[in-house]
N, C-alpha and C positions, 0 to 999 in steps of 0.2 A: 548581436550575441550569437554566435555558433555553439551549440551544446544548449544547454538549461541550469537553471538556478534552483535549488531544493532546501527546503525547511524543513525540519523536523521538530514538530510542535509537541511531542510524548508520542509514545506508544505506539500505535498503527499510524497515527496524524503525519501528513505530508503536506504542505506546499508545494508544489512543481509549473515555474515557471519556464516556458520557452520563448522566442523571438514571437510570440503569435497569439498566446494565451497562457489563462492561469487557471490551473487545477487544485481542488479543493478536494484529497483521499482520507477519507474514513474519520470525518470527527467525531469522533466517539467519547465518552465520559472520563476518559483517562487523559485525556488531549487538554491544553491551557489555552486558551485565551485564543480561538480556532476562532470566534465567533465575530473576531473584530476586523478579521480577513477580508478586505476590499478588492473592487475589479476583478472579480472570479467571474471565469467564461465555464467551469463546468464543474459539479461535485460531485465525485466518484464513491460510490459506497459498494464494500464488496459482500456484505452479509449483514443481519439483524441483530447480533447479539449488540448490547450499549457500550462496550469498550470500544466499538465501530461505528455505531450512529448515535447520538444525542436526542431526543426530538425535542427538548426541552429550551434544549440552546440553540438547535435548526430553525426553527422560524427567523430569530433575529438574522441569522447569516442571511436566509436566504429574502428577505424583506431590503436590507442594504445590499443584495446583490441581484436585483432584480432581472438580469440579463442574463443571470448562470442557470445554463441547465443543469438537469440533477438526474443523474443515470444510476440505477442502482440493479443490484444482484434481483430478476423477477419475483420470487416467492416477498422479499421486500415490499417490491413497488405494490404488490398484491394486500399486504395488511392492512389492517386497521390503523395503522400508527402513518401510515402514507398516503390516505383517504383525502388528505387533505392540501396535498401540494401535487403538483404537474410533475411524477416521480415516472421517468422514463426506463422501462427495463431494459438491460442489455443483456440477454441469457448467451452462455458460451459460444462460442464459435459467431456473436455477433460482434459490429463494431460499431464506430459513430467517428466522424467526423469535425473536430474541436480547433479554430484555425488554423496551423501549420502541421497540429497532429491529427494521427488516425490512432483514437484508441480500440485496442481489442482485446474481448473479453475471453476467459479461461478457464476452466475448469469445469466446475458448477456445484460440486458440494464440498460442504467443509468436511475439514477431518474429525477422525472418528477422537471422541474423548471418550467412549466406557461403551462397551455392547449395551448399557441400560439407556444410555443419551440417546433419543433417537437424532438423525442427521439434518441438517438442513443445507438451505443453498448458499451457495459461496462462491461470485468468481472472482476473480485477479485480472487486475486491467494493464496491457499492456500498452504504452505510449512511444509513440512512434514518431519518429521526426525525418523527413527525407534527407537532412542533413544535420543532423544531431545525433545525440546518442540517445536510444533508446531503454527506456526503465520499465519494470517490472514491479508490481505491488500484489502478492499472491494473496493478500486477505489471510485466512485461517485456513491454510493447506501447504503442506509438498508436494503434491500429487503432480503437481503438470508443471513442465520445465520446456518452455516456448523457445525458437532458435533465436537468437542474435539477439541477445540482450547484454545490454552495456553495463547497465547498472540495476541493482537486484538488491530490491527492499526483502533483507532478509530477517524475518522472526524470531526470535531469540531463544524465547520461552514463553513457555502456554501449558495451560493443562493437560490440551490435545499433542505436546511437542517434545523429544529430546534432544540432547543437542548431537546425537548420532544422527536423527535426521535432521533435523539442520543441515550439519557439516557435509552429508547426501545429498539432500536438494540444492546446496548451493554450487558443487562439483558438477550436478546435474546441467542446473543451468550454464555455469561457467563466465559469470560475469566480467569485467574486467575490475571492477569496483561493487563492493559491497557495502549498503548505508544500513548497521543496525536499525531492528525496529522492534514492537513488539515486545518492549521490556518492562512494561510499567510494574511487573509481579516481582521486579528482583530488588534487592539492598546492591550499592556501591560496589560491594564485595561480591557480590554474586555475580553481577553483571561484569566484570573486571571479567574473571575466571569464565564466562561464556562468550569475550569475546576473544578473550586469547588461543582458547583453544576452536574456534572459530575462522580465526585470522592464523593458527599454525598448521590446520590440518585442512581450510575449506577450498584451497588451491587442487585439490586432488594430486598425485605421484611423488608426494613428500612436498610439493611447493606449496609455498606462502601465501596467503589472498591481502590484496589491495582493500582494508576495513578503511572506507570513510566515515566515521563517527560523529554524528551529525547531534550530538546530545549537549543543547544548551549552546553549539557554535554560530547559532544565525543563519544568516542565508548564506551558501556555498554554491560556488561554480562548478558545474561536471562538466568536461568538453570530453569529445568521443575521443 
């Protein structure tokens, strides 16, 4: 397989499979049935809120997947809720090595939802393949738009989000392909209308962006 294979289990939830390993990003409480997920070689978490990590349903993953490591945003690996599993930090501008990928980590704090929220940490992992395409998973942020990315798990809506920035940070980056993510807050109807106008204006100069919508389709092939 040249490229990688992607699931989209709800919300921030990815599968990403490449020729070399499986990735297990952000299960979080809004995600289905993430937990039944086999032969994971690593599980990516990009910050602490529960729409992004479980801990309730993480033990059983990580008990049938006793070989994955579990990299997570620092302030994470540092709580109380991680005291109890081998939770490896990857603070920004580090990376790790997962078999044919190099993941690297992004940003470091989430975005702002209210001058009264205070901030926490949050990076985005990028996956890297010497002969594939390369994905994007920004967690809960636009702030940082990494060079050469193929494909670009973009957030839909959030509390912290509109979809002006969206349609910004996806120009920013400039993917070739873009896999909704980040929707579990919309009705049919809503999400309809975020990704049209999305998929009409997120090309930047009047053009069109490539929306792979991964909602409900299984596992799908991305080749670069």
């Amino acid at each position: 397989m040249i490229g990688m294979e992607v699931t989209h289990l709800g919300h921030s939830c990815l599968v990403v499979d490449t020729p070399d390993a499986r990735f297990l990003i952000d299960p979080g409480t809004f995600a289905a049935n993430w937990e039944t997920v086999t032969d994971i070689d690593a599980v990516l978490i990009t910050h602490a809120h529960p729409d992004h990590v479980d801990w309730e349903r993480l033990p059983a993953l990580l008990a049938d997947n006793p070989g994955a490591a579990l990299y997570v945003e620092p302030e994470l690996a540092a709580s109380e809720d991680a005291k109890n599993w081998t939770a490896k930090p990857l603070p920004a501008g580090g990376s790790a090595t997962v078999g044919d990928v190099t993941v690297e980590a992004v940003g470091g704090q989430h975005a702002v939802i209210h001058r009264d929220v205070p901030r926490i940490g949050n990076v985005g992992f990028v996956l890297r393949q010497k002969d594939g395409p390369a994905l994007f998973h920004p967690g809960d942020s636009y702030e940082t738009a990494p060079d050469g990315v193929d494909v670009l798990a973009v957030p839909l809506n959030a509390p912290w989000g509109a979809v002006k920035e969206a349609i910004d940070f996806t120009r920013a980056v400039a993917p070739r392909v873009a896999i909704p993510i980040h929707d579990g807050l919309l009705s049919d109807a809503g999400r309809a209308t975020y990704l049209r106008l999305l998929r009409s204006h997120g090309g930047g100069d009047g053009a069109g962006l490539d929306i792979l919508d991964l909602a409900g389709a299984g596992t799908t092939s991305v080749d670069r």
